[in-house]
C-alpha positions in Angstrom: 0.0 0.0 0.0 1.7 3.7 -0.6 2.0 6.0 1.9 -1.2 8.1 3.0 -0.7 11.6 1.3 0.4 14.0 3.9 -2.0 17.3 3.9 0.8 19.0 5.3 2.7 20.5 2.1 5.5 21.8 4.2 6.2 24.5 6.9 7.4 28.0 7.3 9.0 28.8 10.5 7.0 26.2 12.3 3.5 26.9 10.6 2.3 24.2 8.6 1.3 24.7 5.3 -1.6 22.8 3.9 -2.4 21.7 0.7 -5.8 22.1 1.0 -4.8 25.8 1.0 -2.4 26.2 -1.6 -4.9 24.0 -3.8 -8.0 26.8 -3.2 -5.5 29.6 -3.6 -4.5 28.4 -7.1 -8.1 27.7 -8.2 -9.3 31.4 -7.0 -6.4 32.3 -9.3 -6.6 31.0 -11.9 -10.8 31.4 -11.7 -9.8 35.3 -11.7 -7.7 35.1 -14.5 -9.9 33.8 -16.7 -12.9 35.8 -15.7 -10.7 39.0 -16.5 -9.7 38.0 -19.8 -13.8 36.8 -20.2 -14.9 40.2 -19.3 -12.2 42.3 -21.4 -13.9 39.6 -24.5 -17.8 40.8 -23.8 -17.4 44.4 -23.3 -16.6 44.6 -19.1 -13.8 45.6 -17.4 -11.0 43.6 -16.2 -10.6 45.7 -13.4 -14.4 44.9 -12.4 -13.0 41.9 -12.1 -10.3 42.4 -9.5 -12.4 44.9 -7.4 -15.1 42.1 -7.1 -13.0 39.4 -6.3 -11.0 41.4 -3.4 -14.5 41.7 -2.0 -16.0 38.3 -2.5 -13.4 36.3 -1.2 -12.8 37.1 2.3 -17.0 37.3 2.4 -17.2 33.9 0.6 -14.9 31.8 3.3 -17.1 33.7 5.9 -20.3 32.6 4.3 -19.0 28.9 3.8 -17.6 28.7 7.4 -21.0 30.4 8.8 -22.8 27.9 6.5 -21.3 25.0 8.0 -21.5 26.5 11.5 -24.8 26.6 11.4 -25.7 23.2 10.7 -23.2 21.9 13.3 -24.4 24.3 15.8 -24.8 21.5 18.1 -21.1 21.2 18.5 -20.4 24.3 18.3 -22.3 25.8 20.7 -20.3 23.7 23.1 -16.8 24.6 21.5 -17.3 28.3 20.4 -13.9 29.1 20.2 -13.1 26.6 17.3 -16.0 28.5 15.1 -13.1 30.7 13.9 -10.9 27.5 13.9 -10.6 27.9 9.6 -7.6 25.6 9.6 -9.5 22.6 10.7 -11.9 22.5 8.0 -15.4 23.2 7.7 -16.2 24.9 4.4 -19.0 24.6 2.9 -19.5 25.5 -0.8 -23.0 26.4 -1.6 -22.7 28.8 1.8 -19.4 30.4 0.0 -22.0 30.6 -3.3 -24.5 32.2 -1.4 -22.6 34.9 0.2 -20.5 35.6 -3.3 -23.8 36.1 -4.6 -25.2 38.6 -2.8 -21.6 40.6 -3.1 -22.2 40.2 -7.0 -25.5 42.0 -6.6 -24.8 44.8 -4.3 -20.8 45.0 -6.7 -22.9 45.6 -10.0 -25.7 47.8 -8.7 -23.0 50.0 -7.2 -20.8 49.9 -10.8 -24.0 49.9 -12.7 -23.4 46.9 -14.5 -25.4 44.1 -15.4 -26.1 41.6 -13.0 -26.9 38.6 -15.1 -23.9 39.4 -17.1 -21.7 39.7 -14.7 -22.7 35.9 -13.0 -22.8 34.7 -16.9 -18.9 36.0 -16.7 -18.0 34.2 -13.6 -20.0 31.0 -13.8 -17.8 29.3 -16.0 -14.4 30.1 -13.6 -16.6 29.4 -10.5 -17.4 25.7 -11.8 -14.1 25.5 -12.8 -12.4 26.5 -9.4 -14.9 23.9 -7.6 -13.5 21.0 -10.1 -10.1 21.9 -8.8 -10.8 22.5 -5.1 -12.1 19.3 -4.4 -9.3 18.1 -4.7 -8.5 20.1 -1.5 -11.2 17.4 -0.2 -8.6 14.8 -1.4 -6.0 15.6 0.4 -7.6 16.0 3.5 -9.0 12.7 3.5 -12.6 14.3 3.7 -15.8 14.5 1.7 -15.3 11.0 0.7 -18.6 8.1 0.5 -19.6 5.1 1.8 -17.5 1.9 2.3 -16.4 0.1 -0.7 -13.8 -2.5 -2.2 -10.1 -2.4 -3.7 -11.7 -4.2 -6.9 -14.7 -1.8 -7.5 -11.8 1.4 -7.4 -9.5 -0.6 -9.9 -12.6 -1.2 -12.2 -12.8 2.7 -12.6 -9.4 2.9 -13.8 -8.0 5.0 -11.3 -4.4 5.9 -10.5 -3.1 4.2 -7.4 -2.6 6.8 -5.3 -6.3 8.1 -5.6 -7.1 4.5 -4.8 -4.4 4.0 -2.2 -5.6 7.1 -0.6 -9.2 6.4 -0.2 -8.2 3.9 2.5 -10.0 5.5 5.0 -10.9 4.7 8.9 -10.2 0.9 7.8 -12.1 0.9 5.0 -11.7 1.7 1.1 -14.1 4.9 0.2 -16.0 5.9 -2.8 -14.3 8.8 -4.1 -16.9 11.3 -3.7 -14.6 13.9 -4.1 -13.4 13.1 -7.9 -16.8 11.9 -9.1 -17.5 16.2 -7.9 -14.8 17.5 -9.2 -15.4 15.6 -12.6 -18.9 16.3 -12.7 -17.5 19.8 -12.7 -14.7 20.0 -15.1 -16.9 18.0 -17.2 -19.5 21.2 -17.1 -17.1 23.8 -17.5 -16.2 22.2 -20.7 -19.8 22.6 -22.2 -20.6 25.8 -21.1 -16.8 26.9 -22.9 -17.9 25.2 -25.7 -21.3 26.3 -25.8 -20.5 30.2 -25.0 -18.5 30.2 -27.8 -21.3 30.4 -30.0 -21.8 33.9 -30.7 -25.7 34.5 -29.9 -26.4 31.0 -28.4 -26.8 32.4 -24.7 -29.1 35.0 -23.8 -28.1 37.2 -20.9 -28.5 35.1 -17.8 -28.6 32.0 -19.3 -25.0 30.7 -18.7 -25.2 31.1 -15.1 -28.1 29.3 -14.6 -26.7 26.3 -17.1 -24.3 26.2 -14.1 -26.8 26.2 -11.8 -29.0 23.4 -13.1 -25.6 21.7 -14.2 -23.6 21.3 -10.8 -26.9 21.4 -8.4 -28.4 18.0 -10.7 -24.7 16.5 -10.1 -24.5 17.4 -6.5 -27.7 16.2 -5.6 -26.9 12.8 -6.1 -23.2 12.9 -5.1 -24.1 14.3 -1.5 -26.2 11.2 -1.3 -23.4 9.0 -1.6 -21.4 11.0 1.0 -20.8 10.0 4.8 -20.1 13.2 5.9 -23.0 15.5 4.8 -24.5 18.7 6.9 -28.1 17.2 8.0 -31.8 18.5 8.9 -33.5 17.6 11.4 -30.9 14.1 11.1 -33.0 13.2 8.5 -32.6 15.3 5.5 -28.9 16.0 3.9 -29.0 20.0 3.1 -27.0 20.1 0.5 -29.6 17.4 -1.3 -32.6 20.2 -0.3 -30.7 22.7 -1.5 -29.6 21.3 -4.7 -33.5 20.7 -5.5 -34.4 23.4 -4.4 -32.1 25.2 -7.2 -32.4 22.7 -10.2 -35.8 23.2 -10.1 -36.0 27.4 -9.8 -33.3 27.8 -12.0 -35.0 25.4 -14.8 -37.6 27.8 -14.1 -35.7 30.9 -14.9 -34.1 29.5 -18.1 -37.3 28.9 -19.4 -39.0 32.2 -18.5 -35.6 34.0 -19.6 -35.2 32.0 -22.7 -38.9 33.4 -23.7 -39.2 37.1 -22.1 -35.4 37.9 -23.0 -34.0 40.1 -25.8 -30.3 40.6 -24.8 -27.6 38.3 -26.3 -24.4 37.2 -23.9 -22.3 38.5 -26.5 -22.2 39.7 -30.0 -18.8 40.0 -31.9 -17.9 43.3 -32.7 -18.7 44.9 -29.6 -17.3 48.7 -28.2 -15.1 47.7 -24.8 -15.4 50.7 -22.3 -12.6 53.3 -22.0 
């Protein structure tokens, strides 16, 4: 068996640094990159871009730690000080979503910019990010599934040390994290390749492909997980949630695709001075 990876990349005078943190930091980079240059193409500012994203990100990792402090306030309330305990986990992503959300709308009604524009610009880097944080997931041992064999991990083809790796608490683990993370590469790829289209999108519509895209795949992936954020210990949230979202924003594309006027892009078009 290979060695368990170590979620410890190395330290710096004494303080550990983890991979899980180095792995988000590159995906929030990279996510802004290409969001900037997606802007400059459709007529926005890159600079929009920056200015949003120094505002979103501290707010984000609030709203995902406050998301996930919430649902665990049973433990919490007994340990307060570990609430602001970031470096021992406990993220959650749509609570991140939910607070960069709000930012986006209170960002573009102060710059006066379009609203659905500006989520169509980030969706794709925000689906794209996810894909490659999870594997943050990874190499903290966490968000992993239910018990399962050697034999049914080789049948998928995998490398060994993802297989190796998901020997966890005695026990091999479906790898919950990498059927996410593929769910979402996988859905960055067709919304690339479908934006490319010049006039195929309406305003709005790309952000709600993602939507309907990553909360159909979620949905069932959180039911494989042993480790979800639970109702009332019956109902996993993140399942409510994703529902909750498929539905509404099915809802949306289908009143936007017949009420609205306003292209995503169209070639030829004046960038801002």
């Amino acid at each position: 068996m290979l060695a368990t990876v170590n979620p410890t990349a190395f330290e710096i005078f004494g303080i550990a640094i983890q991979w899980y943190a180095i792995i988000i930091v590159s995906a929030i980079v990279l996510a802004s990159y290409l969001a900037s240059r997606e802007a400059k193409r459709v007529g926005l500012r890159e600079d929009d871009i920056v200015d949003f994203m120094l505002w979103a990100i501290p707010i984000a990792f609030v709203g995902a730690r406050l998301y996930y402090v919430l649902f665990e306030w049973h433990y919490y309330i007994k340990h307060p000080l570990e609430i602001l305990a970031f470096r021992n986990g406990g993220l959650a992503i749509y609570g991140g979503l939910i607070a960069g959300a709000l930012v986006v709308y209170f960002f573009t009604q102060h710059r006066f910019i379009s609203t659905w524009k500006f989520l169509d610009v980030l969706a794709p880097s925000v689906i794209l990010a996810q894909a490659i944080g999870r594997w943050g997931n990874f190499m903290n041992h966490e968000a992993f599934g239910e018990v399962t064999t050697k034999t049914f991990l080789e049948k998928l083809h995998l490398p060994n040390f993802i297989i190796e790796n998901m020997y966890i608490e005695g026990a091999y683990r479906q790898p919950t994290f990498l059927y996410e993370s593929s769910w979402s590469l996988l859905g960055f790829i067709i919304i690339i390749i479908l934006r490319r289209r010049t006039n195929f999108f309406k305003e709005g519509e790309i952000i709600l492909t993602y939507v309907i895209w990553y909360s159909f795949g979620r949905f069932f992936i959180e039911g494989m997980r042993t480790d979800s954020l639970m109702l009332f210990n019956t109902l996993r949230i993140s399942q409510v949630l994703s529902g909750i979202l498929f539905v509404a924003a099915i809802g949306l594309f289908i009143y936007r695709r017949k009420t609205q006027t306003v292209p995503y892009y169209t070639r030829n078009k004046a960038l801002p001075s």
